[in-house]
C-alpha positions, 0 to 999 in steps of 0.5 A: 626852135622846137626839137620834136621827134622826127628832128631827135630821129634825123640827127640821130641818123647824122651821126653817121655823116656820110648818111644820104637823106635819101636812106635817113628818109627811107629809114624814117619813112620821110620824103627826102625833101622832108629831111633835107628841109628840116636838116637845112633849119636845124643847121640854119638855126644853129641847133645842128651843125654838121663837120668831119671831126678828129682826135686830136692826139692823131694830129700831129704837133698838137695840143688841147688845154683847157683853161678855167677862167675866172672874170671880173663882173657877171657878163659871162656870155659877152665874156664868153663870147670874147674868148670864143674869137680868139685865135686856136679856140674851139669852144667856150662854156659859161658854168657854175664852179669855181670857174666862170668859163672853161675855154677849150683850145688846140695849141701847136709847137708854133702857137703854144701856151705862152702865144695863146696867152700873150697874144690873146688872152692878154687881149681881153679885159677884166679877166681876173685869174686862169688856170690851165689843163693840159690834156694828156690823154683823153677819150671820146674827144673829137674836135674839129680841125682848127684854120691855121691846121686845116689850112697847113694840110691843104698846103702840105698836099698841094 
């Protein structure tokens, strides 16, 4: 899909998420429709993907690590795309460097380190070496809340 100008404009506008299309649509002199439509492709498309993100130091008991992850032979977005579905993965980049893919995931006290490698990295094959970052401290990092947290909150307010 083509990003053109009136695209780059309207997600500019969304990174307010709660903007209306009928003020992005007044503010860009669209129709409303327009915005909508164009909106409804970006994210059909997966170029646009709109969700209420957070801090993750805000979040109680959690953890982000990042892993650089080096694979046997050279099909890095099958690989990727393996590591993507594991569980507490927030995302996976195929890159240059030492790594073959840097995997970012939110890890808690019930599901810490040893799980996630254990129980899911463990499952993929040909993974040659890993090493882990764990995240201290960061900024301007906003990640969206991960199943099992969102899943614990709603629980937690009934």
């Amino acid at each position: 899909m083509q990003i053109d100008a009136t695209n780059l404009a309207i997600i500019n506008h969304l990174k307010d998420g709660r903007a209306s299309f009928k003020k992005i649509a007044e503010e860009l002199s669209l129709a409303e429709g327009t915005v909508r439509s164009r909106v409804k492709k970006l994210t059909d498309e997966g170029v646009l993907s709109i969700s209420g993100l957070v801090n993750p130091e805000a979040l109680p008991d959690q953890q982000i690590v990042m892993v650089g992850v080096r694979v046997k032979g050279m099909d890095l977005v099958t690989k990727g795309e393996e590591f993507s579905r594991l569980r507490s993965v927030i995302s996976v980049c195929v890159v240059t460097g030492q790594f073959d893919l840097i995997v970012t995931a939110m890890l808690s006290k019930d599901f810490g380190l040893l799980e996630f490698f254990t129980q899911e990295v463990a499952t993929i094959d040909n993974v040659r070496s890993v090493e882990t970052f764990v995240v201290y401290k960061s900024f301007n990092l906003k990640v969206p809340l991960t199943g099992q947290l969102a899943a614990a909150t709603v629980e937690d307010n009934g």
